[in-house]
N, C-alpha and C positions, 0 to 999 in steps of 0.2 A: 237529415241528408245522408245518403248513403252511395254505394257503386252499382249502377244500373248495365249490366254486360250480356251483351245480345249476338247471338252468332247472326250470320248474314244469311248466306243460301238455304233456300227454303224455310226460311222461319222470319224475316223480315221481308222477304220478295220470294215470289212464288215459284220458282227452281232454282238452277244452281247457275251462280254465273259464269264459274271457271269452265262450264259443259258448255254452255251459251256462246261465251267466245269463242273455245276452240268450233263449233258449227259456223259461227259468224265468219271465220277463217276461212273453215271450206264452202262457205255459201259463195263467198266473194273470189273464189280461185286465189286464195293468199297462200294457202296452203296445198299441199297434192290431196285430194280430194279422198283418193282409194286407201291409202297409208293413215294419213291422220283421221280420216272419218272413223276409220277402226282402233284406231289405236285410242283414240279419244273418248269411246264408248265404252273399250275394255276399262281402260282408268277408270272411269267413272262407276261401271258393275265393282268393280273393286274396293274403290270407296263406302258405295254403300254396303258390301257384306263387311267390311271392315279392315278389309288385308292390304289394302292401296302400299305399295312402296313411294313413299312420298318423294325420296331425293330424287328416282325411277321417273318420276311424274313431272316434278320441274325442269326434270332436265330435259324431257318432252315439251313442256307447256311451254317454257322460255324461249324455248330454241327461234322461234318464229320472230322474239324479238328482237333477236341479235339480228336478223337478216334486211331488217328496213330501217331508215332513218327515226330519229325520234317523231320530227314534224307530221310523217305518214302515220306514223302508227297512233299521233294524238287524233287526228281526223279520222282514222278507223274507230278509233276506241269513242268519240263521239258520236256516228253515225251507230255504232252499236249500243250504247246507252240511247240513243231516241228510238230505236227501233224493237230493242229484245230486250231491255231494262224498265223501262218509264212503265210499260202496257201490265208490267209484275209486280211492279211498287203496291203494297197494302194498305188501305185504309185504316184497318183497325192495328197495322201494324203503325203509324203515323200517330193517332191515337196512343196506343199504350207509351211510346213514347214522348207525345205531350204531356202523359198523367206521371212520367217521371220528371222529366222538367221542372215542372209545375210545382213537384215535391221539392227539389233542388237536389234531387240527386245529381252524379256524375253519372253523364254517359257516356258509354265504351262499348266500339264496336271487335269482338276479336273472330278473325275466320283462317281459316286454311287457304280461301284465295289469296293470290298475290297481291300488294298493293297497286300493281296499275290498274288491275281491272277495277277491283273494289273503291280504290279512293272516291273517285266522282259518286259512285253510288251512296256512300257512306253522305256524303257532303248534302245529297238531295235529298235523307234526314235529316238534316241540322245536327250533324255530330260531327265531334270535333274529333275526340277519341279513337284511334284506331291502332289495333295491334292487326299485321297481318305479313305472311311469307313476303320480304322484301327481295325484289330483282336487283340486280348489280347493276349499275350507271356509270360506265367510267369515259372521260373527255366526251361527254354527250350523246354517247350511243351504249343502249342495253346491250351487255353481251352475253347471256344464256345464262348467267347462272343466279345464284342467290346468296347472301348476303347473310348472315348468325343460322338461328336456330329455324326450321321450317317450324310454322303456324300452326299444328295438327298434333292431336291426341296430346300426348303428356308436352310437345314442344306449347302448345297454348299455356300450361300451367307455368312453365317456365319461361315465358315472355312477360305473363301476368305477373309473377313474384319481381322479375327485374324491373316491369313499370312501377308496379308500388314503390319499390324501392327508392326511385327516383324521384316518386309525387307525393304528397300530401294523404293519398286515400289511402285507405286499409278495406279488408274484406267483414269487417262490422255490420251486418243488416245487408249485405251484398246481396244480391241474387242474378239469377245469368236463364237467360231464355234460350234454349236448342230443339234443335230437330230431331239430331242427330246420335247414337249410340257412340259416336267416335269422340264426341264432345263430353262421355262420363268422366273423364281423369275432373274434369274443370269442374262439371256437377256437382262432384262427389266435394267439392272444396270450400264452393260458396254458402250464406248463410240461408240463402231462401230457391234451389232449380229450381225450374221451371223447363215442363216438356213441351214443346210449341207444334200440333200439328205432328206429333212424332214418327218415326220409323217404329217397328213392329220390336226389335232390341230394344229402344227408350223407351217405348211404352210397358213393356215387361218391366223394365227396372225401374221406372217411376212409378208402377202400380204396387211393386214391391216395398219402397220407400216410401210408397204414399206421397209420393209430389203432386203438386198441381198438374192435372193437363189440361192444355187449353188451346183452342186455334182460334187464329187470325185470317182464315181465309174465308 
């Protein structure tokens, strides 16, 4: 038995969900259409060259939450998991994690989304485990901001250290599946990376390393 840690977008489902929603946003007129369409794209270019200002990004990506009631924004955020989430979900991603199950390893999902988007998603794996950028919740309504440490680059290593901390697992026989170049602080920690489907950064550094590459799509 060991710790089985899987980042989410693009390596468990087949784009990014934090991108997903903010379109789902503008598709639905939730959002001004001109403003956040761009602005949601630039984040995103950002991201994947690696320079994303992350506190810069939630304090974008949240803002939409603060401005509806919880109830609407749960019926949005359903309507967008059947629509732009389920059609992404991977088989062979479902798969690799039956065959850690099966092992008894522990699985843990850790991502840079937020946890409203990601939770439901997380759940339609059968995982329990989730480390992910937490939104603020106070007397029942999100108000724009976040909550400890954001989810991304070295803040993932240092969520992961505080959850062990707290649990039973250690990083013994660990290994952690990414897409992502932004995901090396984490890579670089566990006992067995894994490059899932990589960007053109992970794939240099895991060819260098000699890590697994492997896709799920």
């Amino acid at each position: 038995m060991s710790l089985a840690i899987f980042d989410l977008d693009n390596t468990l489902i087949a784009d990014d969900s934090d991108f997903l929603w903010g379109q789902f946003l503008v598709d639905r007129g939730i959002v001004d259409k001109d403003h956040y369409e761009q602005a949601n794209k630039k984040f995103y270019e950002d991201y994947k060259q690696g320079t994303l200002d992350i506190v810069e990004f939630l304090h974008f990506s949240l803002a939409p939450l603060a401005r509806h009631d919880a109830e609407q924004l749960y019926r949005w955020r359903d309507e967008f998991i059947d629509s732009l989430i389920k059609p992404i979900m991977l088989e062979a991603a479902r798969e690799l994690i039956d065959r850690h199950s099966q092992a008894g390893d522990t699985l843990l999902v850790i991502t840079a989304t937020n946890r409203f988007v990601t939770e439901p998603i997380v759940k339609l794996y059968g995982i329990d485990n989730l480390l992910a950028t937490t939104p603020e919740f106070k007397d029942g309504r999100y108000t724009g901001k976040f909550e400890g440490t954001p989810c991304f680059q070295q803040g993932k290593v240092e969520l992961l250290r505080d959850w062990l901390a707290e649990s039973a697992e250690t990083l013994a026989g660990s290994c952690f599946y990414s897409d992502s170049h932004n995901d090396l602080p984490l890579l670089n920690l566990v006992d067995r990376p894994v490059a899932v489907d990589p960007d053109a950064k992970l794939r240099q550094a895991a060819e260098l390393a000699n890590w697994p590459i492997i896709s799920l799509r």
